[in-house]
N, C-alpha and C positions, 0 to 999 in steps of 0.2 A: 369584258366579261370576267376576263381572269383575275383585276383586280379588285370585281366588287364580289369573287368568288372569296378573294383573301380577305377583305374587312368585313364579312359572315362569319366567314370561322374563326376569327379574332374575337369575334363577339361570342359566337359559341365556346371557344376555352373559357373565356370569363363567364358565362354565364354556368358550365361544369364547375368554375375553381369558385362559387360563390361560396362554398361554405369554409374552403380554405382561406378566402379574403375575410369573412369574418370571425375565422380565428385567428387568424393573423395580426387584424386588429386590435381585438380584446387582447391578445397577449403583448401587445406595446402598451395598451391602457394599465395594464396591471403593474407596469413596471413605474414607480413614482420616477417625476422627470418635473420638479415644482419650481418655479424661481420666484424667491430665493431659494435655492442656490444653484437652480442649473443645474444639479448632478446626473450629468448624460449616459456617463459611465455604465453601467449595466446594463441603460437601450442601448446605447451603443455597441457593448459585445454582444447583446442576440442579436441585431441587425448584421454586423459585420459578418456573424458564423453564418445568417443567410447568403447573402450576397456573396459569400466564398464559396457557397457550395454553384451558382452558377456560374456554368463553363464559361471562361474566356471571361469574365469580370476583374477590373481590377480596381483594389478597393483601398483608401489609406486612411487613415487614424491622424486630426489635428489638432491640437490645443496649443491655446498661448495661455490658457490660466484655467488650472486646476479646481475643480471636477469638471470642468465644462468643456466636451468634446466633441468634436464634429467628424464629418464622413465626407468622404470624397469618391464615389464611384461609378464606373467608365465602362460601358462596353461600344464595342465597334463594329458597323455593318459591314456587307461585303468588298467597299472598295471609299475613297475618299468622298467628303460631304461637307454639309451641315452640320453644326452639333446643337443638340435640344439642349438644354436645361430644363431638370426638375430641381426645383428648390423648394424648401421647406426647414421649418424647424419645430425638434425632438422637447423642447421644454412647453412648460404649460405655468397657465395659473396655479396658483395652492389650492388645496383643499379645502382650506379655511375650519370650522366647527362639524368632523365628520358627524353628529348629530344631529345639525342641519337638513342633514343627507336622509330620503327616505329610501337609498338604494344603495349598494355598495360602491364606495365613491373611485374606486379602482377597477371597476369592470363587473357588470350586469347585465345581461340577455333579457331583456322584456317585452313581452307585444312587438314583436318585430321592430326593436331600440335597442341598440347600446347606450348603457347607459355610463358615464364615469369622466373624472376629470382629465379633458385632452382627447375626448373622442372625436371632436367636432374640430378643435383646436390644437395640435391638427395631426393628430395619429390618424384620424381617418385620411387624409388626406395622404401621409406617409405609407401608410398600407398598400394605397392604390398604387403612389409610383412602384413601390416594390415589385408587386403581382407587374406591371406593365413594363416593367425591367425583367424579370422572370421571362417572361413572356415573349417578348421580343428578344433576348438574347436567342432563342429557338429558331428564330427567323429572319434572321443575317442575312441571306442570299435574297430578301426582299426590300432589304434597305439601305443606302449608305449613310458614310457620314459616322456620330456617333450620338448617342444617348451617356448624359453625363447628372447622377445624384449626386446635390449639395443638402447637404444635412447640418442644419446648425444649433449646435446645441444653448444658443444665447440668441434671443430674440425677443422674450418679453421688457426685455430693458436695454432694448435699442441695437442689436445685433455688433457690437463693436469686437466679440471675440469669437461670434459666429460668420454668420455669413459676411461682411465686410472685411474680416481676419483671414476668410478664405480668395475673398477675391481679390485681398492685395498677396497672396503668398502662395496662393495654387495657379498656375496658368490655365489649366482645364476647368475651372470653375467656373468661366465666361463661356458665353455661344454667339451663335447667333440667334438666338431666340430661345424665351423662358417660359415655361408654366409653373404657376405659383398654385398651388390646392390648399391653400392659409382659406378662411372662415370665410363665409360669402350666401354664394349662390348658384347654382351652374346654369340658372336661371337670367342672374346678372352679372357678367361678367365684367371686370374692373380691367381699366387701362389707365391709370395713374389714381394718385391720393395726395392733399393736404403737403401743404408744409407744417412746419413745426417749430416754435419757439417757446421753450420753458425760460422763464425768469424768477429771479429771488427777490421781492423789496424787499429792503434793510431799513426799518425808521428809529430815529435815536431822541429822546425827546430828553427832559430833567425832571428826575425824579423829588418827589416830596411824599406828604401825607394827602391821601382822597378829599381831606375837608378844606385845605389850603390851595384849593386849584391855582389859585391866583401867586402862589410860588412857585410853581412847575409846570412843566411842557408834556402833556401827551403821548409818546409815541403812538399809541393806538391810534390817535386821532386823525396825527399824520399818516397812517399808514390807511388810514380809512378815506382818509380824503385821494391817495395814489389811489388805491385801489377803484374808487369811484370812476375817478379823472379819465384811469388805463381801460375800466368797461366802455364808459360814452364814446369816449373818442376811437378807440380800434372797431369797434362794431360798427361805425359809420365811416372807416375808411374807403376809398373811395376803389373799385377793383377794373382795371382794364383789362376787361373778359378776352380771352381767346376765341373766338368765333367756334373752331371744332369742337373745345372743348366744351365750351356754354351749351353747343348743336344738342352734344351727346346726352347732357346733362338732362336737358328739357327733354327730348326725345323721349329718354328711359323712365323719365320721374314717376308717369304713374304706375308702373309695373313695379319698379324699384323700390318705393315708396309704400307698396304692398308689403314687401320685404323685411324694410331696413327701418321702417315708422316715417308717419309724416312727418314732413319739415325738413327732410332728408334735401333735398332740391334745394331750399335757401341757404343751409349748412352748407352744404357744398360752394355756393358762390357769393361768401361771405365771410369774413372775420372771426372769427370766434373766442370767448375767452372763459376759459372758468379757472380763478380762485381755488386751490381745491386744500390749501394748508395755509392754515393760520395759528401763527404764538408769538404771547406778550402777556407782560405784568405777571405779578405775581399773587396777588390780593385784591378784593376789592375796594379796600381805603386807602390802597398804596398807587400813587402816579406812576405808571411804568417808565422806564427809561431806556426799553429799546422793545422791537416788535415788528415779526418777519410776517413777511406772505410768498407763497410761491404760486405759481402760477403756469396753467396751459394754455398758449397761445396756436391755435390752428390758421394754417394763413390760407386761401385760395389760389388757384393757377388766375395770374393777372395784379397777384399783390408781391412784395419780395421781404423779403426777411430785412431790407437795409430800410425800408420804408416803416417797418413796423418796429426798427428799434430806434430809427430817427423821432416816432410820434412820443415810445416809453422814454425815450432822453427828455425830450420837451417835457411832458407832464412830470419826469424826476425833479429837474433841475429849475422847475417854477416853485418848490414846496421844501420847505426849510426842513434840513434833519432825514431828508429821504434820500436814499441810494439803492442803485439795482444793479445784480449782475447776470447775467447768461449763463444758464446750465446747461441748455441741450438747442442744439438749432438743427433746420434740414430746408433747402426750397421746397418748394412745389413742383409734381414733376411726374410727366404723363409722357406713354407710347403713344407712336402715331394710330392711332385706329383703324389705319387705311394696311397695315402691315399683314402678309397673307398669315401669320400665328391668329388674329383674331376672327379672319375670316374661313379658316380652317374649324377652330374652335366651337365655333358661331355653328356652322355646318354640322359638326357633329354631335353639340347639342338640341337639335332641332330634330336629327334622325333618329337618338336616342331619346328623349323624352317628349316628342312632337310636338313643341311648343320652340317656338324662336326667341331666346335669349335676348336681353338689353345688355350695352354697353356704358359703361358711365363709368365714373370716378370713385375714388372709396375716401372715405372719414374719417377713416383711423387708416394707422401704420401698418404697413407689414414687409417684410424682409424685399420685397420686390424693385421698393426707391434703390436701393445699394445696385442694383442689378441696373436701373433707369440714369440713377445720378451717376457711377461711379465708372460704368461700362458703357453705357447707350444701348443698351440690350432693350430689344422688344421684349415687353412682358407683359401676359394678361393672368390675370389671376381669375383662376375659377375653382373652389371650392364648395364645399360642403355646407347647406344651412346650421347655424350654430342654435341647439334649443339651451336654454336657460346658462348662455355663455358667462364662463365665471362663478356659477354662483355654484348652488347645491340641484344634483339631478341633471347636470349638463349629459346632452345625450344629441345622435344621431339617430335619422330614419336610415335602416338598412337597405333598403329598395333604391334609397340616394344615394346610399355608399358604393351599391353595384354598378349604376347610372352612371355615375362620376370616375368607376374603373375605368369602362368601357369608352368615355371620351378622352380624357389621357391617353388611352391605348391606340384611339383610332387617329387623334389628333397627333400624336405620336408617328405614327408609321405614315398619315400623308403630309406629312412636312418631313419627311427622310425619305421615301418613297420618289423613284424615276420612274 
């Protein structure tokens, strides 16, 4: 009784501090935080001045490359524990043409929506840990162990001087278990994502005049013929499914798939490749003599990165004048599901918005593989639905934003809670 007395009135502060969480929010939104370039710098000092005003917080300032800064802060329950991680990161998309915008693209109150760039992705998300950091600093003699924010300010281009720069250089940036509030759903909750391999073709062909094809070579043509080669053949690689994983996969599809759009199910346990840059020549009477493509390769849990640059070698080195090389790689890489963070999580989203969450994998990146691959930290990601992510009019439901306090909060204190 006395502890389902304490996670009521837990619910009840958040449900009193609602209007301070959504000023809270809008006042991270307003502050630009765009990459390029990262400049975390000014969210970084109004979040710091918060977090210094509560008691017993301590909080530090990291950067390996300028503007781009990160947060590190700590507080501690009554006696030894656990430590949670909340992770997140302070940078966003650009703005792109504020004219686009039929709302102020830095923070607007509307029909019960925030609206602006990075509400969804993921200031809301940052907000909550705040308030749930706030919060439970006040109630220390209810928990041990500790609650520790990782704030990174680089994450839209692959977390290498955010969260990854923290967790090789901070000792307290690791736990035993993470929650990630990046884009989603609190509805689907994510326990791993995709691997990743970015490549460059290079084709170099001989150059002449458009009407003498029969004096020169292509590049376009060979790089059109890779590029062909690299769709057919990776999209019918062949994937040695994980059984949990596959389990999870199917289980959540049609809920998920509500979500996140169909087809979500086969992306997931599948190959993927999109083309997404292409240049060559310079005329169209002129032969070109060289001409690049890059490339996003998504791998599935059951294929590896050594498999999928084993098939782009083959298809290079059959095709005269073509070369690749490796921009960005990552495996594929999933928490156990069986781990009590998710079934904590699971619980508290089902009391707070009385519907029981799906589990499954996610499609895109987000700062949580650094935590999977680099620590072995459980992590599930539960976050905020993202409306019109990226573009113009990106906006949050505020009733989700409070929803999504109040499971951090709860999920929080019964994973530290004896």
């Amino acid at each position: 009784m006395y502890y389902e007395n304490l996670r009521n009135k837990l619910i009840q502060e958040i449900n009193e501090k609602e209007g301070f969480l959504v000023e809270l929010c809008s006042k991270l939104v307003k502050i630009p935080s765009e990459s390029p370039t990262s400049d975390t710098q000014e969210l970084v000092e109004i979040i710091v001045e918060f977090l210094q005003g509560i008691e017993g917080a301590e909080v530090s300032v990291h950067t390996l490359e300028e503007p781009i800064q990160n947060i590190v802060a700590r507080i501690k329950g009554y006696g030894p524990g656990k430590r949670l991680i909340f992770n997140g990161h302070l940078d966003t998309y650009p703005v792109g043409d504020p004219k686009a915008w039929t709302v102020n693209p830095f923070g607007e109150l509307k029909d019960g929506r925030l609206y602006g760039r990075g509400s969804s992705d993921m200031k809301g998300g940052i907000a909550s840990y705040l308030l749930t950091f706030m919060i439970l600093a006040n109630y220390r003699s209810e928990w041990s162990g500790e609650i520790v924010l990782t704030l990174a300010g680089d994450e839209e281009t692959m977390g290498g001087k955010g969260t990854k720069f923290l967790l090789d250089t901070v000792p307290e940036a690791t736990g035993d278990a993470m929650i990630c509030g990046d884009v989603g759903s609190p509805l689907v909750l994510r326990f791993g994502e995709k691997g990743l391999f970015w490549l460059e073709l290079n084709a170099v062909g001989k150059p002449g005049h458009g009407a003498h094809v029969h004096k020169g070579v292509n590049a376009i043509d060979r790089l059109v013929e890779g590029i062909t080669k690299i769709n057919e053949t990776l999209r019918k690689l062949p994937v040695q499914h994980d059984e949990m994983v596959r389990s999870a996969i199917l289980t959540a599809s049609e809920i998920s798939e509500e979500i996140s759009g169909r087809g979500e199910t086969e992306v997931l346990q599948s190959v993927t490749v999109n083309f997404g840059e292409i240049e060559g020549g310079t005329s169209p009477n002129l032969i070109p003599a060289k001409a690049t493509a890059r490339a996003d390769i998504r791998i599935p849990v059951g294929t590896t990165i050594a498999q999928v640059n084993e098939k782009v070698k083959e298809i290079v080195d059959s095709i005269e004048g073509l070369s690749y090389k490796v921009l960005r790689q990552y495996e594929p890489n999933f928490s156990d599901v069986n781990h009590e963070i998710f079934s904590l999580t699971a619980q508290n989203v089902q009391e707070i918005m009385g519907k029981s969450p799906v589990i499954t994998m996610r499609v895109g990146a987000s700062d949580a593989r650094h935590y999977r691959i680099s620590k072995q930290v459980p992590t599930v990601v539960c976050g905020l639905t993202p409306y019109n992510l990226g573009g113009p009019d990106e906006y949050i439901e505020l009733d989700e934003l409070l929803d999504v306090a109040k499971i951090h909060l709860l999920t929080a204190i019964d994973f530290l809670s004896n």
